[in-house]
C-alpha positions in Angstrom: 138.5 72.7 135.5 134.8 73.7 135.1 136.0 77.4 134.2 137.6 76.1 130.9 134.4 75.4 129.2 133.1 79.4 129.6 136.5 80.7 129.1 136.8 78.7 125.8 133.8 79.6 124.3 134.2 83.2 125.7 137.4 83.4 123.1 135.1 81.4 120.5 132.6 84.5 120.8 135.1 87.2 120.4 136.3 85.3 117.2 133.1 84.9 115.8 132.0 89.0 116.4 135.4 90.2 115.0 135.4 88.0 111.9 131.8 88.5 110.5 133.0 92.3 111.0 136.3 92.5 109.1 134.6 90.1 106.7 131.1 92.5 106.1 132.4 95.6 107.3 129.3 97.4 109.4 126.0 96.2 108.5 122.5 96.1 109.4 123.0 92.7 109.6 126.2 92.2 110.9 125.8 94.7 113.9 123.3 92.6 115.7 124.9 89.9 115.3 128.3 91.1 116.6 125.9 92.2 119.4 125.0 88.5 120.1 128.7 87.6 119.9 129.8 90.5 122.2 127.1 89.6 125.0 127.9 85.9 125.3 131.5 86.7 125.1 131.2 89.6 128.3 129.0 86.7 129.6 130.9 83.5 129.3 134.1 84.8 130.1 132.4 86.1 133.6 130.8 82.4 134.2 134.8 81.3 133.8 135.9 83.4 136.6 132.5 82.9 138.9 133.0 79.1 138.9 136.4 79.4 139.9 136.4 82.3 142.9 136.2 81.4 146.3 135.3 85.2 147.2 131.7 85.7 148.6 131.7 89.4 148.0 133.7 89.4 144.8 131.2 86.2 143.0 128.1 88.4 144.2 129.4 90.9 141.9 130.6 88.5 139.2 126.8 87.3 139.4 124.7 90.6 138.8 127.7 92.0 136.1 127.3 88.7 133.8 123.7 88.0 134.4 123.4 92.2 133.2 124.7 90.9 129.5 122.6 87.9 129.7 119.6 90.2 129.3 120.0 91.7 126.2 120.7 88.2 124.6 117.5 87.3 123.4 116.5 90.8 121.9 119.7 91.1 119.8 119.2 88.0 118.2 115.8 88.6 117.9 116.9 91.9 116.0 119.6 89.8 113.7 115.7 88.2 112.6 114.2 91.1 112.0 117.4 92.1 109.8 117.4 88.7 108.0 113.7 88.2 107.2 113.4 92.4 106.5 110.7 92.8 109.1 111.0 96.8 109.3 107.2 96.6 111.0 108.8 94.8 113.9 110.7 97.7 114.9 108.4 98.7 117.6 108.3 95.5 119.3 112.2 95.2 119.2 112.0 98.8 121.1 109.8 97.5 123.7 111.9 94.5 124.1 115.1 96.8 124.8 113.4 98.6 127.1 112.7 95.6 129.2 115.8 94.8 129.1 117.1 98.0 130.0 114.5 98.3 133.0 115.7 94.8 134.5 119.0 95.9 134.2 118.5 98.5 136.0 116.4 96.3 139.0 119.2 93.9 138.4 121.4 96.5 139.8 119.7 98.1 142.4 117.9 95.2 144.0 117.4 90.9 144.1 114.7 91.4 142.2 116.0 89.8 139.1 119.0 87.9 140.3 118.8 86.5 144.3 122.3 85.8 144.9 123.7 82.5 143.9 123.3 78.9 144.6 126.5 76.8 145.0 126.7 73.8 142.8 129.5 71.0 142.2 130.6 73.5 139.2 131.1 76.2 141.2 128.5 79.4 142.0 125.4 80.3 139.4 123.3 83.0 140.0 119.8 82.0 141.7 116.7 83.1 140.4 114.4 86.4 141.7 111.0 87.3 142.1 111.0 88.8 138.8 113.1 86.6 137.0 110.7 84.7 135.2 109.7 88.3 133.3 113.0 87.4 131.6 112.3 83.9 130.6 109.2 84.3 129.4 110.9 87.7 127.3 112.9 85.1 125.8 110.5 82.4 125.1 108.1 85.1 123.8 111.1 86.4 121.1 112.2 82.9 120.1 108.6 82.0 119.0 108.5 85.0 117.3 111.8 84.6 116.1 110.5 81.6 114.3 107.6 83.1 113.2 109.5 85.7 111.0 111.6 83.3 109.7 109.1 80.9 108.7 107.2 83.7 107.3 109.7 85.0 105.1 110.7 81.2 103.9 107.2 80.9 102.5 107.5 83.9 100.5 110.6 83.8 98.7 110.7 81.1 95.7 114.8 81.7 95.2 116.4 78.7 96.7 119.2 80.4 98.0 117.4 82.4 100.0 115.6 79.3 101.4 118.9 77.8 102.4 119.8 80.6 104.3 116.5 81.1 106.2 116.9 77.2 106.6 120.3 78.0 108.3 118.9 80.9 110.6 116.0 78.5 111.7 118.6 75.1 112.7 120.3 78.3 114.6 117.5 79.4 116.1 116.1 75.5 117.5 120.3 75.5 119.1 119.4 78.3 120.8 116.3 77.5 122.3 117.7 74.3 123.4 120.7 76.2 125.2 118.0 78.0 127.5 117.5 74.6 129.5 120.3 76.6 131.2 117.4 79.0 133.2 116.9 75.4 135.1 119.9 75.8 136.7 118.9 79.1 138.1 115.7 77.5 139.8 117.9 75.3 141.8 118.1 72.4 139.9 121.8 71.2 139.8 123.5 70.0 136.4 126.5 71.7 134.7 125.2 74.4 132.6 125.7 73.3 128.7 123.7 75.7 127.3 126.6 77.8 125.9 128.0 75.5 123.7 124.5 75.1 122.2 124.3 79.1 121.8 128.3 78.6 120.1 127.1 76.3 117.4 124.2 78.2 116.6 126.2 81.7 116.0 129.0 79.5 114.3 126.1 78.6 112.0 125.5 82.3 111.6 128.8 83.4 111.3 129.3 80.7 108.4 125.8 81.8 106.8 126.6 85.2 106.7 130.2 84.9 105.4 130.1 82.2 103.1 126.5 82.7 101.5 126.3 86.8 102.1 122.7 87.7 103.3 123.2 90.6 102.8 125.4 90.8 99.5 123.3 91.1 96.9 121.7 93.8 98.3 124.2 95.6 99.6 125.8 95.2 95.8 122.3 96.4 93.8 122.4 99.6 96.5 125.8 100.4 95.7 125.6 100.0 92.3 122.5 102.0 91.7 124.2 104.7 94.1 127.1 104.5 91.8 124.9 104.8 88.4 122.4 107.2 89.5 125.1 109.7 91.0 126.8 110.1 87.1 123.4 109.7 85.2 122.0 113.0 87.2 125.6 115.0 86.2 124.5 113.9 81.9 121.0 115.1 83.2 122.0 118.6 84.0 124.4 118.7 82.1 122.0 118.1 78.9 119.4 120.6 80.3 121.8 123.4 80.0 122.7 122.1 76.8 119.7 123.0 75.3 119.6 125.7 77.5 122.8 127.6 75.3 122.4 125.3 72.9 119.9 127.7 70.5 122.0 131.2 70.8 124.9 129.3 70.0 123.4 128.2 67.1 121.3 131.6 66.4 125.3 132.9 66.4 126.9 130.6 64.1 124.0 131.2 61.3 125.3 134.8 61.8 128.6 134.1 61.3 128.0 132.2 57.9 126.2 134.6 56.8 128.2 137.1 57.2 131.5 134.8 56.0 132.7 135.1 59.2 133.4 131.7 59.1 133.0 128.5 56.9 129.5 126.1 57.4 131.3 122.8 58.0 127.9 121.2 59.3 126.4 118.4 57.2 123.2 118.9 55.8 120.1 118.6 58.2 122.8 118.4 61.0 121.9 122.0 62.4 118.4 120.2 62.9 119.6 117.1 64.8 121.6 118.9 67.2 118.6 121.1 68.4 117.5 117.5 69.7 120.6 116.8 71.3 119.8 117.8 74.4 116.2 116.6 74.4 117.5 112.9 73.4 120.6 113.0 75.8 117.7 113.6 78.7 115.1 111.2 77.1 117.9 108.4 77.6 119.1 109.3 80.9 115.2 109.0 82.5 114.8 105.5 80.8 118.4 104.3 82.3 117.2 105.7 85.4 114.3 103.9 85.4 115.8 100.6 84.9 118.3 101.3 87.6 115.2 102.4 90.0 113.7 98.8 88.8 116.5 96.7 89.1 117.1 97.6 93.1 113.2 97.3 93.3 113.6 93.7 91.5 116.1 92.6 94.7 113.8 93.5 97.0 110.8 91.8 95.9 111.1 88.6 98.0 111.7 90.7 101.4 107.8 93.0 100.7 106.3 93.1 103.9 102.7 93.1 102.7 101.2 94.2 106.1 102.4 97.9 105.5 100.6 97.9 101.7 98.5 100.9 101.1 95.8 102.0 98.9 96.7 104.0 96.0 94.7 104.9 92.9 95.1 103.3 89.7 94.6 106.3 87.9 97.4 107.9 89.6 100.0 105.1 88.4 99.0 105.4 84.9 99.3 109.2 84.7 102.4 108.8 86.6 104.0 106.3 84.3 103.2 108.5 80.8 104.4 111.6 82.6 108.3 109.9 83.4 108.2 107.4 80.6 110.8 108.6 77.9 108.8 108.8 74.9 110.6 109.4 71.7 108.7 112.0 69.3 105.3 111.0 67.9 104.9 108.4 70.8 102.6 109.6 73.5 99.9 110.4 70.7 99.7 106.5 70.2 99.0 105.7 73.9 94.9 106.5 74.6 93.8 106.3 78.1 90.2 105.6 78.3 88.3 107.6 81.7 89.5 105.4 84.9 87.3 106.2 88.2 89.4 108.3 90.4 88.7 106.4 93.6 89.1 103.1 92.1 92.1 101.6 94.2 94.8 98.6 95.0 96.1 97.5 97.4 99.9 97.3 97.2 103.3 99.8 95.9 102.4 102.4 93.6 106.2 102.4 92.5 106.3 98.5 91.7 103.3 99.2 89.8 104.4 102.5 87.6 107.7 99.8 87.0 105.1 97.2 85.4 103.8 99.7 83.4 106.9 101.1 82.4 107.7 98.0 81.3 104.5 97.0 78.7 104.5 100.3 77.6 108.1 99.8 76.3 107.2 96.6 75.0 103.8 97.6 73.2 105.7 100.7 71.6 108.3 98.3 70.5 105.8 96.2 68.6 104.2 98.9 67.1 107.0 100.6 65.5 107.9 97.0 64.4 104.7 97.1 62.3 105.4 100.3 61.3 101.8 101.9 62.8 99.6 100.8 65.5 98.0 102.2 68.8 98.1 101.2 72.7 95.2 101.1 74.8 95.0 101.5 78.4 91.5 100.6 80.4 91.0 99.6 84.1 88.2 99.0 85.8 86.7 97.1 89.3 85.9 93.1 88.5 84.9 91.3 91.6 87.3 92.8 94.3 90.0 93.1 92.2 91.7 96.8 90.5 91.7 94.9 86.9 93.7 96.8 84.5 93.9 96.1 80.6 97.1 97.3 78.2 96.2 96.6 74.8 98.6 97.2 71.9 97.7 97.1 67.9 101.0 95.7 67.2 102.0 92.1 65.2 100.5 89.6 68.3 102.5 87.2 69.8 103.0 84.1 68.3 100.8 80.4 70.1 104.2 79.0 70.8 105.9 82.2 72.2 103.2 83.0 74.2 103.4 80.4 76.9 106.7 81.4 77.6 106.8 85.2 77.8 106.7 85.5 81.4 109.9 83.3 81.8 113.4 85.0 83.0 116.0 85.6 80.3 113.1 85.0 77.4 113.1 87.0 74.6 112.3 87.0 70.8 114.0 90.2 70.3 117.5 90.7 68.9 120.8 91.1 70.7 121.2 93.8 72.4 117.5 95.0 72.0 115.7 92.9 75.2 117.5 90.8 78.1 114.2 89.0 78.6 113.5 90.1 82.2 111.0 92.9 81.9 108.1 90.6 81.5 109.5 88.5 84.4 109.9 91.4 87.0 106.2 92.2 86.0 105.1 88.7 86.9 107.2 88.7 90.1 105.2 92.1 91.0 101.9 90.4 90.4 102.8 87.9 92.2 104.1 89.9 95.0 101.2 92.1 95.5 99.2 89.2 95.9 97.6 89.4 92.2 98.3 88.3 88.6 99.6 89.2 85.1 98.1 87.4 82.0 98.4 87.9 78.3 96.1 87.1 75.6 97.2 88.0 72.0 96.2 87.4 68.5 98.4 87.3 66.2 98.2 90.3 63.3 95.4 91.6 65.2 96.3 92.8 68.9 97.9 91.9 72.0 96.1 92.6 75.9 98.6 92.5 79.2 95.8 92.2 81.9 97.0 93.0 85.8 94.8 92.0 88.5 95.3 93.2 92.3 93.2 93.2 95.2 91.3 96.4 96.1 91.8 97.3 99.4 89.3 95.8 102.0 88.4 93.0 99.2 88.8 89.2 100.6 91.8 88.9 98.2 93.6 91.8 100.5 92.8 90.5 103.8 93.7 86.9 102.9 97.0 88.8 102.1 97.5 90.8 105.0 96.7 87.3 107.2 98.9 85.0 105.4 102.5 86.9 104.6 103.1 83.4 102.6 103.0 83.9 98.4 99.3 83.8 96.6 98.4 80.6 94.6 97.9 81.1 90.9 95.1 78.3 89.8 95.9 76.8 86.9 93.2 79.1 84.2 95.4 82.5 85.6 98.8 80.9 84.8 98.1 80.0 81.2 100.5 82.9 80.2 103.3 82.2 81.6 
């Protein structure tokens, strides 16, 4: 009767595995855990047959084959973790942590090392602990604190609710889990009927349920597929425009000929001639900015998940020059946009692609204003300001009015007409600042000029090692947030 338990929750396991798999598909997040579901299902069902066999010989080797699943357990949760809280930088450790497991795997079959036998209890035969069995509980103890770690990491740096819910979820999971590894007890001797599987069910039923019903990993999965989708197209217009106005002047070149020569009859409209030897120069011009925004968009899902222990140092000077070269200006444009001299070696600490995106982004709103005015200039300064890369983005345009202002850094916001603005470039710029572990104000007056001013931490500064130590999101005091 004591076998029903482990059998039941043996079939429980395979159920769990098979539908998070035909609901998902294949996954970085739904592998590991299928993992998880496939180990404790080998597992469990071995426990139902050990408790039940009278065979000395044949539960010896019941014994070592389930204990030998029982030791990858903790890792592949511990790698469903790293999936959920995006902890790519934990990679090495999860290595390690296989390799352990592989190595007493291997002592588990070659020697008593690990497992000693088995102890005979009221349930049936459990495997008794070996010299080097406590290397395996303290593997697991060491991974569920870490475990907990991540996930209480990535919880204080996400602001979406949704998200919080989730990572809520994982953690209740992960405090089941821990609970159901009283069940190492038993292997010391100490005789009660081993629970802890039903503790390890309810958590992965949590799981399942969190990753089917709420989808982890849907809305990334969704803004990689559809950039893949949009980005494969937009590079066919691409080259198909380039080798438009490749042919696109000796085709003309020919058909002057043939008017002239009343070879044919010049049905063009007047001055059309001269718009179609832009064609191909606008056709490309609009493919780069849709580009861009599908490049930002993907970037703007995977804000929250920035592992800011792998930030870098890049030159400001670099971002700038980058952002003018790729930014589709229209004809006349780039002439309006003055860099003043920016030290070469003056850094941030941070993504140089997030930043090029921010700039992209007041660029297209500073030209905006300007041709709304009819005439203007932008300005674009940066300079070091008590360990912080400080860089200023004025434009000459019509200012932003004292009761818009406070609200220009809100999502969906925006004064400009349908069609023209969705109000969430100035948002993804304060969600970078913000991310990066620096800020994004605006002071404008109105008729006069407008200044965006982004602040990050140069690398080294207190402002990046408070960053690098705490992974949870900067405070904005109450004189930075006056913007927004």
């Amino acid at each position: 009767m004591y076998s029903i338990l482990p059998a039941f929750v043996s079939a429980l396991f395979l159920g769990f595995g098979v539908y998070v798999l035909l609901t998902e598909g294949v996954t970085r997040l739904s592998v590991p855990f299928a993992s998880m579901c496939a180990t404790t299902f080998v597992w469990q069902g071995t426990w139902a047959f050990l408790f039940q066999t009278s065979d000395p010989e044949l539960a010896g080797v019941l014994v070592k084959f389930g204990y030998l699943f029982i030791l990858f357990l903790p890792t592949t949760f511990y790698h469903f973790v790293i999936e959920v809280s995006a902890r790519r930088s934990e990679r090495p450790l999860l290595l390690a942590s296989y390799g352990l497991s592989v190595v007493l795997a291997m002592l588990l079959a070659v020697s008593d090392e690990v497992v000693s036998g088995y102890g005979t209890f009221f349930f049936g035969k459990y495997p008794h602990a070996g010299l080097l069995h406590p290397l395996h509980v303290a593997q697991t103890v060491l991974l569920a604190l870490r475990s907990g770690w991540l996930l209480l990491s990535a919880r204080r740096q996400t602001e979406a609710r949704d998200r919080r819910k989730l990572l809520d979820l994982c953690l209740l999971s992960l405090g089941l889990y821990g609970v159901a590894a009283t069940d190492y007890a038993v292997n010391y001797g100490i005789a009660f009927y081993p629970v802890g599987a039903v503790f390890i069910a309810v958590s992965l039923g949590i799981l399942a349920v969190t990753i089917v019903r709420y989808g982890l990993m849907r809305p990334y999965l969704l803004a990689a597929t559809v950039a893949h989708e949009v980005a494969t197209p937009l590079a066919a217009i691409g080259m198909h425009a380039e080798e438009i106005g490749n042919v696109l002047p000796e085709l003309m070149r020919g058909y002057q000929l043939a008017v002239q020569h009343q070879l044919c009859v010049d049905g063009l409209y007047p001055g059309q001639s001269e718009r179609l030897s832009t064609l191909a120069t606008s056709i490309r011009r609009q493919v780069d900015s849709t580009s861009t925004v599908v490049e930002m968009s993907l970037a703007s899902f995977t804000l929250d998940r920035l592992d800011r222990r792998s930030f870098e140092a890049f030159p400001i000077r670099s971002c700038v020059n980058a952002a003018l070269e790729r930014f589709p200006f229209r004809p006349g444009e780039r002439e309006m946009v003055q860099v003043e001299a920016i030290d070469p070696q003056l850094c941030f600490s941070g993504s140089d692609s997030l930043v090029v995106f921010v700039l992209f982004n007041l660029l297209k709103n500073a030209l905006f204003a300007i041709h709304a005015v009819g005439a203007g200039r932008v300005e674009i300064s940066a300079a070091s300001e008590n360990g912080y890369c400080v860089l200023r983005f004025t434009d000459s345009g019509p200012g932003i009015a004292p009761d818009v202002l406070p609200h220009i850094f809100e999502p969906f916001y925006s004064t400009k007409s349908h069609g023209k603005g969705a109000g969430m470039g100035l948002a993804f710029c304060r969600r970078v600042a913000d991310a990066l572990g620096g800020t994004i104000v605006c002071e404008s007056v109105p008729g006069l000029a407008t200044t965006f001013t982004l602040q990050l931490p140069e690398p080294g500064s207190p402002a990046d090692r408070a960053l690098h130590e705490s992974p949870g999101k900067p405070r904005r005091t109450a004189g930075q947030d006056y913007a927004g």
